[in-house]
N, CA, C and O of each residue as an XYZ file, in Angstrom:
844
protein
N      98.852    -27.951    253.616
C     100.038    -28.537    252.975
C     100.962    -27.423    252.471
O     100.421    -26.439    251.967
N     102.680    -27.483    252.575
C     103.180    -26.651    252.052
C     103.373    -26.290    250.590
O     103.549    -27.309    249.921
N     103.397    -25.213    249.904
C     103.472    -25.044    249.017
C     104.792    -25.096    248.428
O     104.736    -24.873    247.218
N     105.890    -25.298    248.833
C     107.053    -25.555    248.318
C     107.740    -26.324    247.242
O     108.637    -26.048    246.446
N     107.120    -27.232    247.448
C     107.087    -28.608    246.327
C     106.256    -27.946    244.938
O     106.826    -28.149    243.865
N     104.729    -27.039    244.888
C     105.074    -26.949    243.692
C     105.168    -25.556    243.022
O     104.608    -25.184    241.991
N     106.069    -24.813    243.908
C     107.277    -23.853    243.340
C     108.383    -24.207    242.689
O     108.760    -23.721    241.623
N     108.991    -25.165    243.391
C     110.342    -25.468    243.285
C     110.184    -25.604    241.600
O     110.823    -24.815    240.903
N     109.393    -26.536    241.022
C     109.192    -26.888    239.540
C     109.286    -26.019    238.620
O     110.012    -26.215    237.646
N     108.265    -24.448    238.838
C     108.273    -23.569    238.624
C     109.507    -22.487    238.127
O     109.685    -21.753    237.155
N     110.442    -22.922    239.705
C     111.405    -21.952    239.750
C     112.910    -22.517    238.945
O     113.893    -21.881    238.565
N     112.536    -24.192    238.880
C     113.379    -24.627    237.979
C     113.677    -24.399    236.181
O     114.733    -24.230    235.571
N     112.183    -24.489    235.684
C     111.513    -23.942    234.468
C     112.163    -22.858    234.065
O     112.815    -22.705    233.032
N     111.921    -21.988    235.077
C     112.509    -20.412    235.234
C     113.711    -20.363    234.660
O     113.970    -19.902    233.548
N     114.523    -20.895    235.514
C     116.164    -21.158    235.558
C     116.641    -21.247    234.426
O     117.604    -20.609    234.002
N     115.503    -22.669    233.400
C     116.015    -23.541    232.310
C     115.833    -22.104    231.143
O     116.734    -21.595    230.475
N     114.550    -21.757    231.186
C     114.303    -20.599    230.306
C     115.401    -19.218    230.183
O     115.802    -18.591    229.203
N     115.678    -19.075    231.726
C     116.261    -18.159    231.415
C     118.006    -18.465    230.442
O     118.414    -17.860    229.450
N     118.805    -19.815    231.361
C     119.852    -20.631    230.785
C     120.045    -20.827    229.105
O     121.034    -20.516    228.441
N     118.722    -21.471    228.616
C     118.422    -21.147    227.223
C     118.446    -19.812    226.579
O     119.159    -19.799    225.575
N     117.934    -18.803    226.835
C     118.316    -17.395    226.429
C     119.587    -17.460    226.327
O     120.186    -17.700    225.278
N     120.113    -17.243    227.456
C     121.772    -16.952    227.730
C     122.329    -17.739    226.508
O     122.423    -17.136    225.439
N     122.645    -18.839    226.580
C     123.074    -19.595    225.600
C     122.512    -19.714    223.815
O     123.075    -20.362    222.933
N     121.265    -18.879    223.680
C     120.546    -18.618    222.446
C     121.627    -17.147    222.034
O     122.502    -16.991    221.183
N     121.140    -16.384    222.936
C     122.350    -14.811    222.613
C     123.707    -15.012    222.491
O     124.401    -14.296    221.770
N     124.367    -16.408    223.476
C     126.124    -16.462    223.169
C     125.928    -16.831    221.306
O     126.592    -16.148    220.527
N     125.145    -17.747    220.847
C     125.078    -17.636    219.664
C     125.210    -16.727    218.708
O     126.129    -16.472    217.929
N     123.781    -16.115    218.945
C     123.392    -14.750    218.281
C     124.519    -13.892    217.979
O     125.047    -13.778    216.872
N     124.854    -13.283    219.074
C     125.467    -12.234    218.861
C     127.100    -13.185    218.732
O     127.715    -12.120    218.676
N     127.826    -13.862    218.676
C     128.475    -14.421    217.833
C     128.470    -14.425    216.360
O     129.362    -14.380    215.513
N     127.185    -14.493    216.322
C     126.802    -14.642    214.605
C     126.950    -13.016    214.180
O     127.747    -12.489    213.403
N     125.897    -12.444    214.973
C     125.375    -11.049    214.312
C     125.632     -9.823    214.981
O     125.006     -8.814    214.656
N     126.595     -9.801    215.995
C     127.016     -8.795    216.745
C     126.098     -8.162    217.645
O     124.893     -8.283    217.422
N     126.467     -7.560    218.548
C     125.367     -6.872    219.373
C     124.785     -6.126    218.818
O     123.587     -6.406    218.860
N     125.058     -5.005    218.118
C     123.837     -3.927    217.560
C     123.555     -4.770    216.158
O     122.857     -4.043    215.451
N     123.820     -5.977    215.512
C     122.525     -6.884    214.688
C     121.872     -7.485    215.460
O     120.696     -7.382    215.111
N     121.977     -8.117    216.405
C     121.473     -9.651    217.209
C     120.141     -8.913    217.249
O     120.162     -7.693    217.083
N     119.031     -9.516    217.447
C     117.547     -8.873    217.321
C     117.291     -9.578    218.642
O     118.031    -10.519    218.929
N     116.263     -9.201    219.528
C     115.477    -10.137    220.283
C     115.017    -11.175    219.598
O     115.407    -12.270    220.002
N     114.300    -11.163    218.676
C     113.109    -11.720    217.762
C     114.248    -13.041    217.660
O     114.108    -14.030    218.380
N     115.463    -12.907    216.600
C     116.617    -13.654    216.921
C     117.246    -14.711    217.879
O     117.589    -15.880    217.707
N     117.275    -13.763    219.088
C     117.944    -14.742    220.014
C     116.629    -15.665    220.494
O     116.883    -16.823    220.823
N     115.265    -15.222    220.550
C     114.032    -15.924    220.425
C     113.512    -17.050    219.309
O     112.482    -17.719    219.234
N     114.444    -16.970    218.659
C     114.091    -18.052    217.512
C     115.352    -18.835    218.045
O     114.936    -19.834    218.631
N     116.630    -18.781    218.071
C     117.443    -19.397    218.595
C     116.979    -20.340    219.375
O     117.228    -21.523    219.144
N     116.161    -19.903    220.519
C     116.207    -20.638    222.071
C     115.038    -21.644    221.848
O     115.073    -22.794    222.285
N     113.784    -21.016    220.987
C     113.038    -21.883    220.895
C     111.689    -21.289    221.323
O     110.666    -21.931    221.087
N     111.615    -19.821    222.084
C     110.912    -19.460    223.032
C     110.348    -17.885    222.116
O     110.811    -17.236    221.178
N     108.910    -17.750    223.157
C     108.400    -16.335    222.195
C     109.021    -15.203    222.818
O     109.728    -15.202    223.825
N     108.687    -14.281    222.130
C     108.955    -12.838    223.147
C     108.597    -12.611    224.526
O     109.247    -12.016    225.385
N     107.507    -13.152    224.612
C     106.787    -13.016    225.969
C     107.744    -13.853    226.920
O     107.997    -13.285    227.982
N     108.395    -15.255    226.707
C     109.163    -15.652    227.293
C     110.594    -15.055    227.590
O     111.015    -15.311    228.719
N     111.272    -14.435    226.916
C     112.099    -13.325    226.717
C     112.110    -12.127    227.776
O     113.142    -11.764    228.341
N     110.617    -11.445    228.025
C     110.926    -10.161    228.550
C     109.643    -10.619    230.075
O     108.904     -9.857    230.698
N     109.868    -12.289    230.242
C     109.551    -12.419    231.489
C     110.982    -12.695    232.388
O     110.979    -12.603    233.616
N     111.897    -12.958    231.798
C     113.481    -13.182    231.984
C     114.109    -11.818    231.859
O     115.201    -11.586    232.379
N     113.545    -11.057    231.288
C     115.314     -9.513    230.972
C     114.317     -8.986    230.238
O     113.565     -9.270    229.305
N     114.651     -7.870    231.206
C     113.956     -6.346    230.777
C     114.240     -5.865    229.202
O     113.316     -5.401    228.534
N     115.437     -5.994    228.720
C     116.102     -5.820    227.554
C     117.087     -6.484    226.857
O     117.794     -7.135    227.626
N     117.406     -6.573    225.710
C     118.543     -7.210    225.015
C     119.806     -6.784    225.825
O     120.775     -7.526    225.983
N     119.711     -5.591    226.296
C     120.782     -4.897    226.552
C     121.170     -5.973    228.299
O     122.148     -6.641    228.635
N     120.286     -5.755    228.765
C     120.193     -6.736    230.106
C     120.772     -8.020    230.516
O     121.363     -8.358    231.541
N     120.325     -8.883    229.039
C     120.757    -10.262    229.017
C     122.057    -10.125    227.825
O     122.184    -11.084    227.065
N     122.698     -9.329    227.719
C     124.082     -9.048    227.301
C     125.067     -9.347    228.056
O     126.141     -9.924    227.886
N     124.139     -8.507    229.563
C     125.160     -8.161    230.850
C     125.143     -9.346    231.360
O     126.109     -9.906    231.879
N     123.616     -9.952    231.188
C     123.838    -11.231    232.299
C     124.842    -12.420    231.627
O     125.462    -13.320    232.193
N     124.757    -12.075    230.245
C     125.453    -13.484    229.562
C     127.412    -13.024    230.224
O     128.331    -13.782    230.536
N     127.328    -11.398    230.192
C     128.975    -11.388    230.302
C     128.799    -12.022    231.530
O     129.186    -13.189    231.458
N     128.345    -11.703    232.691
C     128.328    -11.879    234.305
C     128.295    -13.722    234.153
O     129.184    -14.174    234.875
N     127.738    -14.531    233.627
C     127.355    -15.951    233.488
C     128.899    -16.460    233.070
O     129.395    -17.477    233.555
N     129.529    -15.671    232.177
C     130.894    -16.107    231.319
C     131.796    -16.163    232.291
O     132.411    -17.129    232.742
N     131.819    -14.977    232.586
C     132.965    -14.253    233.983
C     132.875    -15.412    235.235
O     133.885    -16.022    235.588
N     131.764    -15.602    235.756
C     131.831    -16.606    237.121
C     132.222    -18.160    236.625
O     132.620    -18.846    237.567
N     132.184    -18.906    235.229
C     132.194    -19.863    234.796
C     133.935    -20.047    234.396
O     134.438    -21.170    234.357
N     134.721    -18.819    234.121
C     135.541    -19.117    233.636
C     136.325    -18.578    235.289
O     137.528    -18.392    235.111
N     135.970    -18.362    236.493
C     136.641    -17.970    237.818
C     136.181    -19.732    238.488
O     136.940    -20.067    239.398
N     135.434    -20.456    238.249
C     134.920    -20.992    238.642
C     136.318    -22.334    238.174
O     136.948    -23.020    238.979
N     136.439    -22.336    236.703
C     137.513    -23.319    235.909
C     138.750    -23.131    236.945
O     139.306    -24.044    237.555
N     139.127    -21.447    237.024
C     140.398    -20.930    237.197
C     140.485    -21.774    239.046
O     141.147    -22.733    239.443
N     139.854    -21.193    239.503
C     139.773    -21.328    241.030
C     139.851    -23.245    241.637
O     140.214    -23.713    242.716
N     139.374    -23.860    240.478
C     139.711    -24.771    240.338
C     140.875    -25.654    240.238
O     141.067    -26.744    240.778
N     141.692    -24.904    239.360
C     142.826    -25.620    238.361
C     143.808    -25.137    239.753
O     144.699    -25.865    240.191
N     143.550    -24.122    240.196
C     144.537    -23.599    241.324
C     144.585    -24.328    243.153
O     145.390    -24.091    244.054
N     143.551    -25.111    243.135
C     143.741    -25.767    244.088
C     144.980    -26.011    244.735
O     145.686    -26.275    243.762
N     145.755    -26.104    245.787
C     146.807    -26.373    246.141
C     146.859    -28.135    245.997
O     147.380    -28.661    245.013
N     146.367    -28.780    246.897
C     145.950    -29.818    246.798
C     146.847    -30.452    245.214
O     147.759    -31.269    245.341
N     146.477    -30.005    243.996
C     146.540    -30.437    242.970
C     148.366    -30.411    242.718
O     148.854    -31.358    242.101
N     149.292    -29.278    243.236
C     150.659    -29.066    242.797
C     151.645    -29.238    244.192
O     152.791    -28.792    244.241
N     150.882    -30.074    245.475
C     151.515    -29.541    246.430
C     152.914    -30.555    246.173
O     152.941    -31.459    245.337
N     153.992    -30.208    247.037
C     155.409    -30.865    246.622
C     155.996    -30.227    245.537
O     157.220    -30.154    245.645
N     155.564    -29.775    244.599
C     156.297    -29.510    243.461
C     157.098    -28.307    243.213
O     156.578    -27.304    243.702
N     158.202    -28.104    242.604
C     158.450    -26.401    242.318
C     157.512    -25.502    241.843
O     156.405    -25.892    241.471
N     157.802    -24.480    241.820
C     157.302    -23.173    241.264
C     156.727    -23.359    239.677
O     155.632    -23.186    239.141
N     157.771    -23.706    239.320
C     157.886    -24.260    237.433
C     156.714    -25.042    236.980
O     155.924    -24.742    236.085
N     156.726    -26.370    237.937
C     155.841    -27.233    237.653
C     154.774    -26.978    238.277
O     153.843    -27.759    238.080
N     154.575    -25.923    239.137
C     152.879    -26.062    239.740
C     152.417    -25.254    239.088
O     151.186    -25.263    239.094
N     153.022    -24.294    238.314
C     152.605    -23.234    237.709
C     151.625    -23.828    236.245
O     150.430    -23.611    236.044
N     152.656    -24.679    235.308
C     152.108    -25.656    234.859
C     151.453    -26.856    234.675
O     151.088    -27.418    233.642
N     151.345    -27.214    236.034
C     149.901    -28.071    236.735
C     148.598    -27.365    236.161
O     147.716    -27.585    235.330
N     149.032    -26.258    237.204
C     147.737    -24.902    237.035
C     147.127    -24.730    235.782
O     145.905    -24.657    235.644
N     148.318    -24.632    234.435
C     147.972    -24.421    232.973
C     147.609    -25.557    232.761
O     147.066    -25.628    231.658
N     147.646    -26.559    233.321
C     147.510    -28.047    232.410
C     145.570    -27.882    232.947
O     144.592    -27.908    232.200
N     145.606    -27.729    234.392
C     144.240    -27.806    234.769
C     142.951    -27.217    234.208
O     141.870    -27.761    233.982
N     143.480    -25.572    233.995
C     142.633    -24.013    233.388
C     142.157    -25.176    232.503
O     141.249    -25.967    232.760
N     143.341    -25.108    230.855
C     142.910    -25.377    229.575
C     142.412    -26.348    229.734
O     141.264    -26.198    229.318
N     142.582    -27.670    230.224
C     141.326    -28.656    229.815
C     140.097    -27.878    230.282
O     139.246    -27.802    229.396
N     139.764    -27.264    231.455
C     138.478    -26.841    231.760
C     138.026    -25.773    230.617
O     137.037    -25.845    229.887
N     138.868    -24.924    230.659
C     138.427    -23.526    229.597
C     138.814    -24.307    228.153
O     139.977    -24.378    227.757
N     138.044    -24.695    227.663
C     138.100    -25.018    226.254
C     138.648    -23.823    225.208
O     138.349    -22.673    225.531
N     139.047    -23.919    224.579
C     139.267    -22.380    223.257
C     138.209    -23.026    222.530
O     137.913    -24.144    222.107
N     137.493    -21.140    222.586
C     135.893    -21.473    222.503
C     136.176    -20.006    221.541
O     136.701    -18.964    221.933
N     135.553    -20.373    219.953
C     136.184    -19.064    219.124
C     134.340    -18.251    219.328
O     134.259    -17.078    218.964
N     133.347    -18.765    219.748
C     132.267    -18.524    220.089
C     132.093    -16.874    220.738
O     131.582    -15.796    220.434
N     133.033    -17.622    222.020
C     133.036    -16.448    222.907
C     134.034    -15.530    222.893
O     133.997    -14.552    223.640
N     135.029    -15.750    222.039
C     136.251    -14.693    221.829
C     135.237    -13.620    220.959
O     135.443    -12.466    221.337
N     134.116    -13.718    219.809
C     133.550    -13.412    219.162
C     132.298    -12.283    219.969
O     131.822    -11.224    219.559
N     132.106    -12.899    220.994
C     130.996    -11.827    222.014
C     131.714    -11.250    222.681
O     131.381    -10.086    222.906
N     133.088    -11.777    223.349
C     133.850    -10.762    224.330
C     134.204     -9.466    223.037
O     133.941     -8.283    223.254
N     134.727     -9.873    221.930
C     135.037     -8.473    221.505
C     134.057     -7.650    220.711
O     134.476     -6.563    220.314
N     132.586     -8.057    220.358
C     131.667     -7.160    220.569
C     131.907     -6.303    222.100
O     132.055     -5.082    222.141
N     131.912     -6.998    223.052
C     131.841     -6.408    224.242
C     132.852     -5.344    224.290
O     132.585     -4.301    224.887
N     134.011     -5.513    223.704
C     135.073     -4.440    224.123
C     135.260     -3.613    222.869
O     136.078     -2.713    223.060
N     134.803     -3.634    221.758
C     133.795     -2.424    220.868
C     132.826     -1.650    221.878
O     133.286     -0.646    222.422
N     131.687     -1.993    222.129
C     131.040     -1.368    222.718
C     131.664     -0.464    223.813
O     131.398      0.723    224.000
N     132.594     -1.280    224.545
C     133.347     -0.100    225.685
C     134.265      0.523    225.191
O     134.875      1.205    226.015
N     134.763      0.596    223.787
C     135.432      1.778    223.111
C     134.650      2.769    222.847
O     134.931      3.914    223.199
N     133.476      2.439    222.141
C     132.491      3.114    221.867
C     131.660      3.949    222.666
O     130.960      4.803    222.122
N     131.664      3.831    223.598
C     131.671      4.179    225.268
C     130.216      4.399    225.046
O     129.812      5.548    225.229
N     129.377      3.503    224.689
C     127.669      3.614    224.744
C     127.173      3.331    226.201
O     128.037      3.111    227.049
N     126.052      3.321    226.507
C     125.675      2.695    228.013
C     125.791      1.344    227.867
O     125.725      1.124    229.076
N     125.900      0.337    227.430
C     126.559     -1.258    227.670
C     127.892     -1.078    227.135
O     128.648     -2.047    227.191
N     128.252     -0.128    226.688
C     129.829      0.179    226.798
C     130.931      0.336    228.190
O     132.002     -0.199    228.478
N     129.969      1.453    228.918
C     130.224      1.561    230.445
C     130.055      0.214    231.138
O     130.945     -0.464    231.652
N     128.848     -0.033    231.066
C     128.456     -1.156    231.531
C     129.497     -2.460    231.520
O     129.589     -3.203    232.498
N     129.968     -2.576    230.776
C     131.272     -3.621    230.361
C     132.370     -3.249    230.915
O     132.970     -4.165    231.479
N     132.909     -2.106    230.962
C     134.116     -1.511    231.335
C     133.912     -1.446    232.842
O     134.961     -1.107    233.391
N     132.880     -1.664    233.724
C     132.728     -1.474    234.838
C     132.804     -3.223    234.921
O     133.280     -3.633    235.979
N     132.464     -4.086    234.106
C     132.354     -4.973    234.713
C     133.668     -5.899    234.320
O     133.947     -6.883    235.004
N     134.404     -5.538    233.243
C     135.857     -5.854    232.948
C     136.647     -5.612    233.850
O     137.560     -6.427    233.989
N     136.581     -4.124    235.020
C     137.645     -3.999    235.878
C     136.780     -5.060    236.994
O     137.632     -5.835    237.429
N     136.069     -5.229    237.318
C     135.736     -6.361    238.162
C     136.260     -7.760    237.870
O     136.421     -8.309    238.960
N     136.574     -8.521    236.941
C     137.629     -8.904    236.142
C     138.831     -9.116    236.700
O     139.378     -9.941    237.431
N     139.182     -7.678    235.879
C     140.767     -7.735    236.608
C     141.156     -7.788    237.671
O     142.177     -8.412    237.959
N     140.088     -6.832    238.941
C     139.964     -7.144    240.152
C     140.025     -8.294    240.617
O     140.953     -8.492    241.402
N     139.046     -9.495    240.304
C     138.936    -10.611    240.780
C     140.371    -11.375    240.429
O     140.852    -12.084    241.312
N     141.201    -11.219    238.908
C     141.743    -12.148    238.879
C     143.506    -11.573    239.295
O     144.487    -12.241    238.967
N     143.578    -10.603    239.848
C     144.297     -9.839    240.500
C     144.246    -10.413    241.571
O     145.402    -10.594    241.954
N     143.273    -10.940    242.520
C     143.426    -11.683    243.753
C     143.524    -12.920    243.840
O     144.019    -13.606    244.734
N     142.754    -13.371    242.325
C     143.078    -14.895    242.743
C     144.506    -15.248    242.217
O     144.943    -16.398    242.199
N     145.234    -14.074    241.763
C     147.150    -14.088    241.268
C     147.618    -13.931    242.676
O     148.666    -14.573    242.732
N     147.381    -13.424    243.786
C     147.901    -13.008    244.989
C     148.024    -14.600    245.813
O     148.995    -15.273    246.160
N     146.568    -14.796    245.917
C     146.095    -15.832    246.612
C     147.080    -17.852    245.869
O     147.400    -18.891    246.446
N     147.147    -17.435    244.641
C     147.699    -19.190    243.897
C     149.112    -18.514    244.357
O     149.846    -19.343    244.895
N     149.767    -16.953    244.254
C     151.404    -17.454    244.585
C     151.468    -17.388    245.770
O     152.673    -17.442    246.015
N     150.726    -17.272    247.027
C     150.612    -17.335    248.357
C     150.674    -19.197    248.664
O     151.344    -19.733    249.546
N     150.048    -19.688    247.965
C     149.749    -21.210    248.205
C     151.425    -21.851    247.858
O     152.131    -22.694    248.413
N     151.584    -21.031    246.749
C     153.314    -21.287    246.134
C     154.170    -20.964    246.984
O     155.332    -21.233    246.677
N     153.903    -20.212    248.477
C     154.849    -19.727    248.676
C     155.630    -18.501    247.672
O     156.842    -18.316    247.785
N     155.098    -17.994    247.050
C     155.864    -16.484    246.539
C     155.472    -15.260    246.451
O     154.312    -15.139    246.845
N     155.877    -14.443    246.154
C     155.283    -12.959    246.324
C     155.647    -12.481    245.274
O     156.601    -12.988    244.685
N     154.968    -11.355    244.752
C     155.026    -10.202    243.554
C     156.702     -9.489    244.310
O     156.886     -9.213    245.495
N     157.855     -9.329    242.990
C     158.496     -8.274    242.954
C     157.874     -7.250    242.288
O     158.456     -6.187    242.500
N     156.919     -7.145    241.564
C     156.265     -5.670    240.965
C     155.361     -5.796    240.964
O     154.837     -6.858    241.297
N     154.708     -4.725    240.572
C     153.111     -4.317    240.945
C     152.097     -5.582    240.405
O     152.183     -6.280    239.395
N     151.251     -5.573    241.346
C     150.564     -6.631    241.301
C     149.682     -6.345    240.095
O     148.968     -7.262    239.689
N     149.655     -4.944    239.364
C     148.405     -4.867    238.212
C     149.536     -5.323    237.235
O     149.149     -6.055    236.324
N     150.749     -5.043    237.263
C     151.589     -5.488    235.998
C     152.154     -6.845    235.757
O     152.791     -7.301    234.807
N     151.770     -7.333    236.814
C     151.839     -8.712    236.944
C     150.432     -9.383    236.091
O     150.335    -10.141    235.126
N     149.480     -8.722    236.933
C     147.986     -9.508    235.826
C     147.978     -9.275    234.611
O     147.280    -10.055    233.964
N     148.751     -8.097    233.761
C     148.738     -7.548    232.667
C     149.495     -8.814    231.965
O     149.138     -9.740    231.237
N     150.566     -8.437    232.480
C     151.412    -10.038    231.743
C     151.067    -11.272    231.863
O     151.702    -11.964    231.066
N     150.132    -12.041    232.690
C     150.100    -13.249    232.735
C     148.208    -12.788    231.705
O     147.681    -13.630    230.977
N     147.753    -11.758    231.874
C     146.365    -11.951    230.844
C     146.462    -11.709    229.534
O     145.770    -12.215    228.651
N     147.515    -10.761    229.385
C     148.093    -10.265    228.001
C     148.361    -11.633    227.157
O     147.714    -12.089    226.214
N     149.816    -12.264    227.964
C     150.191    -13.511    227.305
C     149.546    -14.442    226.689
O     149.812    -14.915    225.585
N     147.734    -15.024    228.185
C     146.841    -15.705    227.064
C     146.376    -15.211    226.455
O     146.395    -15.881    225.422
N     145.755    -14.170    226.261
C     144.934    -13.460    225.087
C     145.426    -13.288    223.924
O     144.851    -13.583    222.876
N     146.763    -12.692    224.047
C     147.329    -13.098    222.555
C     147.546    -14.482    222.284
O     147.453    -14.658    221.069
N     147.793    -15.535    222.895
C     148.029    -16.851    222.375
C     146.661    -17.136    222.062
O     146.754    -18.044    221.236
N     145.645    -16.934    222.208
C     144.312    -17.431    221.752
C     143.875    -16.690    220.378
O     143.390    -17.017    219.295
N     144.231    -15.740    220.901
C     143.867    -14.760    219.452
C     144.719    -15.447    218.212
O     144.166    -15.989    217.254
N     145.978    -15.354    218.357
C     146.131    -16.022    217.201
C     146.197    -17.129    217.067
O     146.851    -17.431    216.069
N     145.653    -18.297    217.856
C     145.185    -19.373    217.696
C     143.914    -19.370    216.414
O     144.017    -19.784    215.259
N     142.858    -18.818    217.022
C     141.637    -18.609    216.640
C     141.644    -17.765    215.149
O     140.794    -18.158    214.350
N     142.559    -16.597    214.682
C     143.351    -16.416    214.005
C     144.152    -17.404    213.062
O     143.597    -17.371    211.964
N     144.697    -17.840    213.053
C     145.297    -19.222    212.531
C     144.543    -20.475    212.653
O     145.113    -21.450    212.162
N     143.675    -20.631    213.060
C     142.805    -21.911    212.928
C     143.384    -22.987    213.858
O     143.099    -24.103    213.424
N     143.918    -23.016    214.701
C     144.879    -24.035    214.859
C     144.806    -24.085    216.855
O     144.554    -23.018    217.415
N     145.018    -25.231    217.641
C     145.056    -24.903    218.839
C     146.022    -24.458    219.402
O     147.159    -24.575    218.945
N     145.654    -23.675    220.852
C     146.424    -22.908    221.510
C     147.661    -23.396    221.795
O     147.922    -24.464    222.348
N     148.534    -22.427    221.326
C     149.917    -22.875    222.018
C     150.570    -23.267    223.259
O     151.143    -22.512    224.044
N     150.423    -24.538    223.354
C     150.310    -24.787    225.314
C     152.494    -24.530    225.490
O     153.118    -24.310    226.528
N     152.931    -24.651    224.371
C     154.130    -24.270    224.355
C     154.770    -23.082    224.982
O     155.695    -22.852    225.762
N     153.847    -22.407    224.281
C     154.324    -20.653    224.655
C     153.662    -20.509    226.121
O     154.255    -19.853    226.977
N     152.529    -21.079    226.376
C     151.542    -20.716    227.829
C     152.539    -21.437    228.886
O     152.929    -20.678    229.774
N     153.138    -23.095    228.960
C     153.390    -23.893    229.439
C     154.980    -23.186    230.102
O     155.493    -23.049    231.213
N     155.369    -22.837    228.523
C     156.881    -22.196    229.087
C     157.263    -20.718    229.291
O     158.360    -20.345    229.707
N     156.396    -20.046    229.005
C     155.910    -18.533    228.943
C     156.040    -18.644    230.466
O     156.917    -18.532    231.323
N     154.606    -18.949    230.369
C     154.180    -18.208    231.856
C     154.970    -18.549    233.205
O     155.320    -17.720    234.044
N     155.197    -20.027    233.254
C     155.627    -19.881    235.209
C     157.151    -19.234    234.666
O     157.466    -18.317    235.425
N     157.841    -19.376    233.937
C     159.117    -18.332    233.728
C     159.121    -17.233    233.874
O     160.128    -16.644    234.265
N     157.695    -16.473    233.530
C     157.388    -15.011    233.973
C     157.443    -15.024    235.313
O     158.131    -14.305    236.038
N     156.499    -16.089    235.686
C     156.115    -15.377    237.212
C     157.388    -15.946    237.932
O     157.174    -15.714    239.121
N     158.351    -16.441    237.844
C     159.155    -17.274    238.590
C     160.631    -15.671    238.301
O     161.685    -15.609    238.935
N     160.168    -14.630    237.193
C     161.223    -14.199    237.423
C     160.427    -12.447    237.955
O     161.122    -11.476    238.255
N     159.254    -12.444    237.950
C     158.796    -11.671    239.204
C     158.326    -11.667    240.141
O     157.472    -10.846    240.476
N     158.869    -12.840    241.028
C     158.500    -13.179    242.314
C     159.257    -13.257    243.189
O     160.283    -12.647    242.890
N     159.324    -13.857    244.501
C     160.339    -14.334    245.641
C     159.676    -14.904    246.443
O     158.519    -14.735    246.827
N     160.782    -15.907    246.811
C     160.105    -17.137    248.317
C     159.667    -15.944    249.138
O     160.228    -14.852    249.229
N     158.446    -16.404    249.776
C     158.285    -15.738    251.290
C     158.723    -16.125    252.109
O     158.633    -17.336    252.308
N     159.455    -15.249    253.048
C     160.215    -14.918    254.306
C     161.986    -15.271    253.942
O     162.843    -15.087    254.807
């Protein structure tokens, strides 16, 4: 008989254990920063002993990386979404742009959780420790990724970059980050005002129809 059936159970367990960590540390180190967050900590969090812990991640330092890497594909995953063509086709520039924003923010919640671990994270890469590097290598992967998926949504638009395509991501990532920050800052939700009328005005005045 094959043994497949009772792996699969196994490898699900796995999954759940490891998922729980991840989500025990977005806590943690929310609460207590990366150099407080304890193992012992994010192990009382999840529910699970040590031994369960370092059958999942070699180190705290490990499941840091995996929680950024888990964040990063979840919030490309929202984005890549909201950008569907499908969702703005017919419409101007103006309004698909803000389709797009209408789509992101319901998916990406303003989550003051994770604004709280991303900037542990970008301490540490000031600080330039080894999960300092580690971050900064995986932040320009980041920008990389969302550098193409800016190429790829004004391609669907029909438009093209008049300037450099990194100063283009600068301004459309700059813009949300400060609107969240001082959201989260001010207590209050994100300004879909400033995002809604901000942004496709940016990109609508560094772009051009193709051909």
């Amino acid at each position: 008989m094959a043994q497949v059936s009772t792996e699969r159970p196994a490898v699900r367990r796995r999954a759940a254990t490891r998922e729980r960590l991840l989500d025990a540390a977005r806590t943690v180190l929310a609460r207590e920063g990366i150099q407080g967050a304890s193992v012992e900590h994010i192990c009382e969090q999840a529910g699970f002993t040590r031994g369960a812990f370092y059958s999942n991640f070699a180190s705290k330092d490990e499941l840091v990386l995996a929680l950024f890497d888990r964040e990063r594909e979840q919030m490309f995953t929202v984005l890549r979404a909201a950008a569907d063509p499908s969702s703005f086709e017919g419409l101007d520039t103006l309004d698909a742009v803000g389709v797009i924003m209408d789509r992101f923010l319901l998916g990406q919640q303003q989550d003051r959780e994770w604004y709280l671990v991303h900037a542990e994270f970008e301490l540490r890469g000031v600080r330039d420790d080894a999960v300092g590097r580690e971050f900064v290598a995986a932040s320009r992967q980041v920008r990389t990724d969302f550098e193409a998926f800016l190429t790829s949504a004004l391609e669907a638009l029909g438009r093209r970059l008049t300037i450099e395509l990194s100063h283009a991501a600068t301004i459309v990532m700059g813009t949300y980050d400060t609107a969240l920050r001082e959201a989260l800052l001010e207590d209050r939700p994100i300004d879909l005002g400033l995002l809604k009328g901000t942004l496709p005005a940016l990109l609508l005045a560094v772009t051009e129809p193709v051909g």
